[in-house]
C-alpha positions as CSV (number, residue, x, y, z in Angstrom):
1,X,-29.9,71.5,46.1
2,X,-29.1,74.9,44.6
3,X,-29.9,73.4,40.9
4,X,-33.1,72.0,42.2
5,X,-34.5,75.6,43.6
6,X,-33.6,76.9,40.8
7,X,-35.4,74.4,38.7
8,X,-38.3,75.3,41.3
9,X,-37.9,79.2,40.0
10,X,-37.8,78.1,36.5
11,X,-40.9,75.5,37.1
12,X,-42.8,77.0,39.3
13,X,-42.8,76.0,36.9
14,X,-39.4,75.7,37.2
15,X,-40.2,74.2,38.9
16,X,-37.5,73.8,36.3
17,X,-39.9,76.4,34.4
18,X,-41.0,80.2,35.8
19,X,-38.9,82.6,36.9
20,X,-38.2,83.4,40.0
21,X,-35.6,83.3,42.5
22,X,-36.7,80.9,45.6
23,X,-34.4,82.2,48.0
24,X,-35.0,85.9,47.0
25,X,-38.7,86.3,46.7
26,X,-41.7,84.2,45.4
27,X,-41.7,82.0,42.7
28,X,-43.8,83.7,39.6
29,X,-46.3,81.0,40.1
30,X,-47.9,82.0,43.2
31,X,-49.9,83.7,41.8
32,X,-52.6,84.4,44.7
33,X,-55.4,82.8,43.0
34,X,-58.3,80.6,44.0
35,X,-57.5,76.7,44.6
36,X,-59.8,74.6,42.9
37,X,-60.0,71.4,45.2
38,X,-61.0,68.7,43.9
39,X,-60.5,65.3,45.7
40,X,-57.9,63.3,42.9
41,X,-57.4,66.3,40.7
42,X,-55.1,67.5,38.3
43,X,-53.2,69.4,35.8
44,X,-50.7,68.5,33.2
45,X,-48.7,71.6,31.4
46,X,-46.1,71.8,28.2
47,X,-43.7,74.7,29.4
48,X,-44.2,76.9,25.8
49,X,-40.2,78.7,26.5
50,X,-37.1,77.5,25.7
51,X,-35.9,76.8,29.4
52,X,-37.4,74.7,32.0
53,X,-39.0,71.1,31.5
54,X,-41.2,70.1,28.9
55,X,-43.9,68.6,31.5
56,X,-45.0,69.3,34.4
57,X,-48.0,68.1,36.6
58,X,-49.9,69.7,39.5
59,X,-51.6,67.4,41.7
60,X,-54.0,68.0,44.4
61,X,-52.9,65.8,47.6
62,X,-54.4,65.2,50.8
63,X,-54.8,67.8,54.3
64,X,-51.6,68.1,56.3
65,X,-50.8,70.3,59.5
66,X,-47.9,72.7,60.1
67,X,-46.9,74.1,63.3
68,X,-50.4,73.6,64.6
69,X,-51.7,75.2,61.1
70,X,-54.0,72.8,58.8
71,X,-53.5,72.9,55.2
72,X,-53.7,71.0,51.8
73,X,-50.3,69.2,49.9
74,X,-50.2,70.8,46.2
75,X,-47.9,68.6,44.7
76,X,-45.9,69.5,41.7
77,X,-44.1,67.0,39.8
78,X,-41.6,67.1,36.7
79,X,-39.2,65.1,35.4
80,X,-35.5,66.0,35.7
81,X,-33.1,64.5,33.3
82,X,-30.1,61.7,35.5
83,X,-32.4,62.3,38.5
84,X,-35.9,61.1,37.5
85,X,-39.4,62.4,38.6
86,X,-39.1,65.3,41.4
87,X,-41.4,66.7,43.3
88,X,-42.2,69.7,45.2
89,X,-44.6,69.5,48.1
90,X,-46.3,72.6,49.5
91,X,-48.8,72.6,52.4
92,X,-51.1,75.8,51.3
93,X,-53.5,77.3,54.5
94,X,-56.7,78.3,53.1
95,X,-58.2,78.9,49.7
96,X,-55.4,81.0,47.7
97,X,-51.5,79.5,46.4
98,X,-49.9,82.4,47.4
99,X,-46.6,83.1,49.3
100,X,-48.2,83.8,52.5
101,X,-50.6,80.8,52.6
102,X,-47.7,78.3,51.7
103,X,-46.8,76.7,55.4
104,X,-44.1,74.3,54.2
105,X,-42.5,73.1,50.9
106,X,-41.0,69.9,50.5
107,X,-39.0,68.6,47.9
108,X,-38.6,64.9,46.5
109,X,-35.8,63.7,45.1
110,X,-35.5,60.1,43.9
111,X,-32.8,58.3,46.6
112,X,-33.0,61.2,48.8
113,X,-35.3,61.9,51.8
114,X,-37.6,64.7,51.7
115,X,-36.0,68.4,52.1
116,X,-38.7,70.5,54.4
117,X,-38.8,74.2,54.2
118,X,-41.1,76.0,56.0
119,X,-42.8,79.2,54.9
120,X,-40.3,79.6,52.2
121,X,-41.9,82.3,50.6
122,X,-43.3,84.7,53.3
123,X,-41.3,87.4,53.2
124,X,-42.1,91.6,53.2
125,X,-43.4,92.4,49.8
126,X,-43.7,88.6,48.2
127,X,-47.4,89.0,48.0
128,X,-48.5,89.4,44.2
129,X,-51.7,91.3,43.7
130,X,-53.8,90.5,40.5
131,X,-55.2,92.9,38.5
132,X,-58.8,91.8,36.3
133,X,-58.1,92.2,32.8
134,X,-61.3,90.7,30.9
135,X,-63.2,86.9,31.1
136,X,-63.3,85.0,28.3
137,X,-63.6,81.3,26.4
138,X,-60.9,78.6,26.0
139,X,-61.1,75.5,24.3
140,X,-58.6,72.9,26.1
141,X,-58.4,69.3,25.6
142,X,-61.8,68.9,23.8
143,X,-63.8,70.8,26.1
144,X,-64.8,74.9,26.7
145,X,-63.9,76.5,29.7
146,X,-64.8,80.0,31.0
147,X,-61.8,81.9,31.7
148,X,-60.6,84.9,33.7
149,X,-57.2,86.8,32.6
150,X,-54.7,88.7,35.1
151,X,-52.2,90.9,34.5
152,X,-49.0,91.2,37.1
153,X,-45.7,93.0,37.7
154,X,-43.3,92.5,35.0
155,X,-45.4,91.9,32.3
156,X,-46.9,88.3,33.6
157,X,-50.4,87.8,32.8
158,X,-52.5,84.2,33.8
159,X,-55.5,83.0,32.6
160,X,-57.4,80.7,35.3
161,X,-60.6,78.6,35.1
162,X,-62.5,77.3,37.7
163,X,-63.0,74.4,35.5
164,X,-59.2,73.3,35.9
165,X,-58.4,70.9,39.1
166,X,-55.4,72.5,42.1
167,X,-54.4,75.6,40.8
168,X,-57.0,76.3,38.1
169,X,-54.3,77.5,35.7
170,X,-55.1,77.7,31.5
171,X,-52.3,79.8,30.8
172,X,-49.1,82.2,31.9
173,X,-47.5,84.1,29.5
174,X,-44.3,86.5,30.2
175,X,-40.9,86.1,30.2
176,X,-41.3,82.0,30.9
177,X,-44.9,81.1,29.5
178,X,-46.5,77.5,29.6
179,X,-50.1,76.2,29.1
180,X,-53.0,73.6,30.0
181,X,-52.6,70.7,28.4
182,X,-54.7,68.1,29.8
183,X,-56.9,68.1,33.0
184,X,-58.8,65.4,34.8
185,X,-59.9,63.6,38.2
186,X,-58.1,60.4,39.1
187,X,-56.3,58.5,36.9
188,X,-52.4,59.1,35.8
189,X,-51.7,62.4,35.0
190,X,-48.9,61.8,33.0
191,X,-50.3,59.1,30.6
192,X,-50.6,60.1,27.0
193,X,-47.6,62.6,27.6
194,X,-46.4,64.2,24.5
195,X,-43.7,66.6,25.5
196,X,-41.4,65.1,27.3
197,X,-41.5,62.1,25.0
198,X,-42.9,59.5,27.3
């Protein structure tokens, strides 16, 4: 369990790919920015350091409740080498991923039962607060996609679109960086998967 929250800091792409430490604070991937729901939607990253997965997806799942709180499952998958695809679950409250609005995380293991959590990131001070830097134009996966660039604590900065499905991520770039590589609406998101040599 320890090697999987860890993978979760390093994912969060560690999710086996950002950096953070999930029992101390919030993952570097909340990053307090706007969901972008759309019903079967998607996002498929290459993790661009040298730790952390190859591949990860981000998948937009269906409403859940909490506790009495209603929410939407963003699901986050990767696959772990001797373990097989994992996933981590977390129920988000309103319109922002951030470490307030997530109500529960779950993780998947293949074999196991799910492992609930709740509110695992709400604690004093796990809040992240981004700063505007400029808007600009990407070209990802054939098409052009307006783009807004933050800036964060400890030299971070993410480029979002509202053109990207779930967490409308293009691009993180810091001490563990990945970016877009494909994006869609229904369908399998990990077909045509190039870094993780599927």
């Amino acid at each position: 369990m320890g090697r999987l929250l860890t993978l979760l800091a390093l994912l969060l792409v560690g999710l086996g790919a950002l950096p953070a430490r999930a029992q101390d604070g919030a993952p570097d991937a909340l990053f307090g920015l706007p969901l972008v729901v759309r019903e079967g939607g998607w996002a498929r990253y290459v993790n661009t350091s040298p730790d952390g997965p190859p591949e990860f997806v981000i998948k937009l799942g269906g409403p859940g409740r909490h506790e009495g709180k209603r929410g939407r499952w963003v699901l986050i998958e990767l696959d772990v080498p001797a373990t097989g695809r994992v996933g981590f679950d977390f129920l988000v409250e309103g319109e922002r991923f951030s470490a307030k609005s997530v109500l529960l995380m779950r993780l998947r293991v293949p074999g196991r039962p799910p492992n609930d959590t709740p509110a695992p990131f709400n604690k004093p001070g796990a809040e992240r607060r981004p700063h505007p830097l400029r808007e600009t134009t990407e070209f990802i996966a054939g098409k052009k996609l307006a783009v807004s660039e933050y800036s964060y604590a400890g030299g971070i900065t993410a480029q979002w679109s509202p053109s990207v499905p779930v967490l409308g991520l293009v691009r993180v770039s810091g001490t563990q960086s990945f970016q877009l590589e494909a994006f869609g609406v229904g369908g399998d998101p990990w077909k045509d998967a190039t870094a993780a040599g599927k």
